[in-house]
C-alpha positions in Angstrom: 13.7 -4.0 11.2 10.7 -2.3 9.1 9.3 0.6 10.0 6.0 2.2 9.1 6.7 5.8 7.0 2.9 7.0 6.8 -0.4 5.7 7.7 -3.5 6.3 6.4 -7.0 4.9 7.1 -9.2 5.3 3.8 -12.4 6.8 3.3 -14.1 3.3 3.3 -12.0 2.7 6.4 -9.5 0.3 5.1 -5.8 1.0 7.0 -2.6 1.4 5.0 0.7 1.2 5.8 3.7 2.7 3.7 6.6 0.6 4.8 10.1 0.4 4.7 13.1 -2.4 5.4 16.4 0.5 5.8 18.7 -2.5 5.8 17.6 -3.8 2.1 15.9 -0.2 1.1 13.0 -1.3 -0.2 9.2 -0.2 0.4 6.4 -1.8 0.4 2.1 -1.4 1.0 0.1 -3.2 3.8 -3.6 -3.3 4.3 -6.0 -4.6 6.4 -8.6 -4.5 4.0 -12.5 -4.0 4.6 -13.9 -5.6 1.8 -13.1 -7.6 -1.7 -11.6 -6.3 -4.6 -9.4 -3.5 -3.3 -6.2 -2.9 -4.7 -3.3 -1.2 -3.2 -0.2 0.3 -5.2 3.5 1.6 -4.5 5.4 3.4 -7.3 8.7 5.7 -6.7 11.1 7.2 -9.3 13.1 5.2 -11.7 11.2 2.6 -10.6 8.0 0.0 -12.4 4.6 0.4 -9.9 3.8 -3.1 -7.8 0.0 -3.5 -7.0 -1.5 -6.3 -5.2 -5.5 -6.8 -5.3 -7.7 -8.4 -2.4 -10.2 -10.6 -4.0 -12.1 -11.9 -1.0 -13.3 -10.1 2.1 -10.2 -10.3 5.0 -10.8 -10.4 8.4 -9.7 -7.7 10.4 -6.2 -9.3 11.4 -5.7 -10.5 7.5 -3.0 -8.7 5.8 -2.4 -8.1 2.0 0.8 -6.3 1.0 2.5 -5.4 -2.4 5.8 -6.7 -3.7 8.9 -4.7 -2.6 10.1 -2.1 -4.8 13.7 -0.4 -4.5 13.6 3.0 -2.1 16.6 4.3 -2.1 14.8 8.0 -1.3 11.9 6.5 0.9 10.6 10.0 0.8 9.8 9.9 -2.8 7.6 6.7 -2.3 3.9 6.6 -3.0 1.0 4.7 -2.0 -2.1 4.2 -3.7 -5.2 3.0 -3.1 -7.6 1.6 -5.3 -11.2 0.9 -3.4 -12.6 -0.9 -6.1 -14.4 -1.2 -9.8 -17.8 -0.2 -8.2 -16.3 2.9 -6.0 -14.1 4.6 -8.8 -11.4 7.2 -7.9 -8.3 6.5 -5.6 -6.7 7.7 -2.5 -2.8 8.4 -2.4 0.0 9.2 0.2 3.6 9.4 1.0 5.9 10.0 3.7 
């Protein structure tokens, strides 16, 4: 079963979740986004960053997630978020 790593709710309020599936190691991003043209990113070692972007407005139960990426150390995992072209800068966390 996946389990959520580390939360974080953004400046602009949009929640993240760092998650991770033990049985096939891999990691992945959700986020219940709070507006359009977000963009969420997971990167570890070794491996090519995965981003997905949100380009319309979700509802509050609407999820977007990124592709799985390999996570063989889920504690070297990192999540990024992008808020969008108009609010430039990012917010980033890991386990």
């Amino acid at each position: 079963d996946p389990k959520t790593l580390a939360s974080h709710t953004a400046a602009d309020g949009t929640r993240l979740e760092l998650r991770l599936s033990p049985q096939c190691q891999a990691g992945w991003i959700r986020a219940r986004p709070t507006h359009a043209d977000i963009r969420i990113e997971i990167s570890g070692p070794g491996e090519r960053a995965r981003s997905t972007t949100a380009t319309t407005r979700s509802s509050a139960e609407d999820l977007i997630t990124t592709p799985m990426i390999a996570a063989p150390q889920p504690s070297h995992l990192r999540a990024c978020y992008y808020p969008s072209v108009d609010q430039p800068g990012r917010e980033c966390f890991s386990p």
